[in-house]
N, C-alpha and C positions, 0 to 999 in steps of 0.2 A: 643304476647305470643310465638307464633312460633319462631321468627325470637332470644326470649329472650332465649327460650328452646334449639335453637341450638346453641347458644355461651355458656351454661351453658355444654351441652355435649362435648363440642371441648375442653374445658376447663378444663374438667374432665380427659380428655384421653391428658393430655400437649404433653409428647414425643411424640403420636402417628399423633397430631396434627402437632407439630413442622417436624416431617420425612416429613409430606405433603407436608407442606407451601414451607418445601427447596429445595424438589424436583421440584414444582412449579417455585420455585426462579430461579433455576439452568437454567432449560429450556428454561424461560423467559432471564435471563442473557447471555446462549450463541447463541440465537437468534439477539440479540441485539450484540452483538459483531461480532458474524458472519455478519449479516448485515450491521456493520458501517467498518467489510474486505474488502468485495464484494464489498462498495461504495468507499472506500481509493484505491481498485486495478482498480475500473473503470477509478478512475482519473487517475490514474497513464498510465493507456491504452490511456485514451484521451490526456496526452500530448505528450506520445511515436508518437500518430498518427498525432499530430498537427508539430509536430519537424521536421518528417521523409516524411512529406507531399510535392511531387515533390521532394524530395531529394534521392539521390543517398547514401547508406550507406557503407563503403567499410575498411574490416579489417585482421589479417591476418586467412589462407586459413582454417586453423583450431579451429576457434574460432568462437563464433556466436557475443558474445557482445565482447565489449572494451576492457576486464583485460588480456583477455588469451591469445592473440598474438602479436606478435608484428610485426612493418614494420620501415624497412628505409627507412630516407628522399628522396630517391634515386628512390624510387617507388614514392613517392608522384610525383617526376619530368619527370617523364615519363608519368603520367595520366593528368597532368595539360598540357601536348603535346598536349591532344586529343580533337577536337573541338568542341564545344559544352558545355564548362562549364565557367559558369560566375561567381563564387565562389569556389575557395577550403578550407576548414575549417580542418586543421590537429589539434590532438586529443593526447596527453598523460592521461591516467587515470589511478588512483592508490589509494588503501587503503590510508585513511589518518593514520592511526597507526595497526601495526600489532597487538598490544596487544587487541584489542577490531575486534576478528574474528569471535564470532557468534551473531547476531543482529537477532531483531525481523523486519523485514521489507527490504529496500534495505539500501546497505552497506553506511559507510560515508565516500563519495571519494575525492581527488583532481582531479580538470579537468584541466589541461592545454594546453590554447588555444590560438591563435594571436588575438591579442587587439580589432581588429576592426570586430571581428568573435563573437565575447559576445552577442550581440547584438543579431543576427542571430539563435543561440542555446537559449536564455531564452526566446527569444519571445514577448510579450505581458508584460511579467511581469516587475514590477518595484522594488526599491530598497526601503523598510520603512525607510532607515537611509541612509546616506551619498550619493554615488557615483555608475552607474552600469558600469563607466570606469576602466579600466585599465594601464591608461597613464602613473602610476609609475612602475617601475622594479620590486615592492616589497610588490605592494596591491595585496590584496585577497579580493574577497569577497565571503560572506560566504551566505548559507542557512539558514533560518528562522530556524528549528528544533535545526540546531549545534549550531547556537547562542543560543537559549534557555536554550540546554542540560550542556554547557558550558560558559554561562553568559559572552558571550562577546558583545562587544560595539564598534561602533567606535573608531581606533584610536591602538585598544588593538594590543600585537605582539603575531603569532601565528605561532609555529614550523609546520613546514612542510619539513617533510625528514631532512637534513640537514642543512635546513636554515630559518632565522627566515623572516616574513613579517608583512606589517600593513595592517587591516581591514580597505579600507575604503568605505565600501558599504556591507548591510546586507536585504536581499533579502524578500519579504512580502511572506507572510505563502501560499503555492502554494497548498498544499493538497498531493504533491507526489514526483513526481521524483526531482527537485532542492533542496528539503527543508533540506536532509543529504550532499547537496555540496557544497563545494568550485572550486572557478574560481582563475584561475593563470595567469601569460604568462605562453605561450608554453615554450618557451626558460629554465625560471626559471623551470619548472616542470621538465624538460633534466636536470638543473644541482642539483636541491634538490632531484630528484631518480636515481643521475648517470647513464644517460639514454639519454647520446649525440646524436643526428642526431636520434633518434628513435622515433615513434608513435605506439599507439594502436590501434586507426581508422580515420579516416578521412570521412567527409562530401563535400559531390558534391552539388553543387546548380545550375541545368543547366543553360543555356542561354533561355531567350526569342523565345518562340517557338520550343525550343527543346523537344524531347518528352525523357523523363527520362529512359523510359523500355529500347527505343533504346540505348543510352548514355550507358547503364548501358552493354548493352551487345557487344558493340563494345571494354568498359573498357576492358570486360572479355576476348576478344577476342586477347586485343595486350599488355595487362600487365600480364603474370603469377605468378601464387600463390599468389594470393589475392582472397578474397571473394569478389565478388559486388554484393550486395542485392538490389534489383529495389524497389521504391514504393510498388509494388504492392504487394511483398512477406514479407515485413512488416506489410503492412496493412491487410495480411491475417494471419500471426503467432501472431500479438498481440489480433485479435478477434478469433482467435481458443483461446490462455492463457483463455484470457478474460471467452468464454464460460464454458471453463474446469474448472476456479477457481471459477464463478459461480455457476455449477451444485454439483462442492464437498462442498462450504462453506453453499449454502441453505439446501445440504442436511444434512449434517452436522445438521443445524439450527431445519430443521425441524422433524429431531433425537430424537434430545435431547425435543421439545417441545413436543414429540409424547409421550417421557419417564415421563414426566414429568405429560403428563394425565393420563396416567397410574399408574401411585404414587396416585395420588387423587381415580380413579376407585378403584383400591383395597384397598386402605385404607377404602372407603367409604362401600365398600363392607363385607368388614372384622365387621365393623362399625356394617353393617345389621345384617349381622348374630349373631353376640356374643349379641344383643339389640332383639332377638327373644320375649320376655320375655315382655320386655317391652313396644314389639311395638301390645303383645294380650290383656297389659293391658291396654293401652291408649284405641284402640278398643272395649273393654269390657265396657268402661265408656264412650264411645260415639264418639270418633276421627274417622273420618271420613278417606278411602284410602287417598283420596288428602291429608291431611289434615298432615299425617302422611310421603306423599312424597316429601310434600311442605319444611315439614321439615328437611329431610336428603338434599333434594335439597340448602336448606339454608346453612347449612354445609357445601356442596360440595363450595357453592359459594365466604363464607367467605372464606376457604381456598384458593381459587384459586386466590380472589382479592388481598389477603395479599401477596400470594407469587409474585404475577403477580407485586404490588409495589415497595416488597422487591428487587426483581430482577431486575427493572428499574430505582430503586435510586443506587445498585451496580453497 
């Protein structure tokens, strides 16, 4: 009878119920998104740190990432002088279309890279469809998200700057940083953003036994005006990101669910008082305190499970 009596009043009062259930909804819904940010940037932090692990990062002097400066091949060849590097991995990166400038997330870039460098920057990951080479002049491969967002397939041709290429390699769903890219040659990415003999950044892969912090500071020492970021000052700007985009999105999360108890409190409370009347008559015919808070309690809980679902299937 209780549990009948308090869907019959929630029932009675529909808007005042419905304002509840969605403040409830709300709370629950941006908790649930905050939390599936916080877990999409942790990836994205875990493969900044797996990529740039033992590697040397190196771009130009006023830029931190890839887009914003640039270097000529002329610097590359004067670093590749220095001993102690057993790979150099040179870097054009670039909007894939200007007309799509503000994204939810990171941008959708071309990366153009030497053929036998691919390999080295994706890592671990494999291709769901075709090929993770680049042996042709004119393949690309794409990112799991871009293929989705743009329904391409092996085989398909996709403009890139001014010139067209074929897909043939579409990269499995990574959870972060590959999934908006595409891979080029280097060469082609110089002549589809007219951008001859030029790089954005380049990767060091030391030698065998070479310790990276040093490598990194000797770079600094006989190449000027380049930045070279050691291991180590990576792996502490992506867990400082990391912590900071942490403490805003939970808090954030935990905002909105705090607002969200809140909408129920007062509502419930509003509830109480205006039901004075009714709560000295049930009393007067024998309803007992509990009996009586068993009931608004039922109330409170139906509201909070509906919106608690509402906002879980949104």
């Amino acid at each position: 009878d209780i549990i009948l009596d308090a869907f019959k009043n929630l029932y009675r009062r529909k808007f005042r119920t419905l304002l509840a259930i969605s403040g409830v909804a709300v709370g629950v819904l941006a908790f649930l998104i905050m939390g599936a940010m916080a877990e999409h940037f942790r990836r994205i932090s875990i493969q900044f740190e797996n990529l740039f692990k033992n590697r040397i990062f190196i771009c130009e002097r006023l830029s931190f990432w890839a887009g914003g400066g640039i270097l000529s091949e002329a610097k590359l060849r004067k670093i590749e002088k220095i001993h102690g590097i057993k790979e150099s991995i040179p870097m054009l990166i670039s909007r894939w279309s200007d007309e799509r400038m503000v994204v939810v997330g990171l941008p959708r870039v071309v990366v153009g890279l030497p053929p036998e460098g691919i390999k080295n920057i994706v890592g671990k990951f494999h291709v769901i469809k075709g090929s993770i080479d680049l042996n042709n002049k004119k393949s690309v491969i794409v990112g799991y998200d871009l293929a989705k967002e743009n329904k391409f397939s092996i085989g398909d041709n996709v403009k890139i700057g001014d010139e067209n290429f074929k897909i043939t390699g579409v990269l499995e769903k990574t959870g972060g940083l590959y999934d908006g890219q595409m891979f080029i040659r280097l060469s082609e990415a110089q002549k589809a953003f007219h951008r001859k003999g030029l790089l954005t950044s380049i990767m060091l892969i030391p030698s065998d036994g070479i310790d990276p912090e040093k490598l990194a500071g000797e770079i600094n020492n006989n190449v000027k005006g380049i930045e070279v970021i050691p291991p180590s000052r990576i792996k502490s700007q992506i867990r400082s990101s990391l912590s900071l985009w942490n403490g805003l999105t939970f808090g954030a999360a935990f905002t909105a669910c705090i607002a969200g108890a809140l909408c129920v409190v007062i509502i419930m409370l509003v509830s109480v008082s205006e039901r004075t009347v009714e709560i000295g008559l049930k009393r007067a015919i024998g309803a007992t305190t509990s009996q009586v808070m068993l009931e608004f309690l039922s109330e409170a809980v139906m509201v909070t499970v509906s919106g608690w679902v509402i906002g879980s299937i949104g």
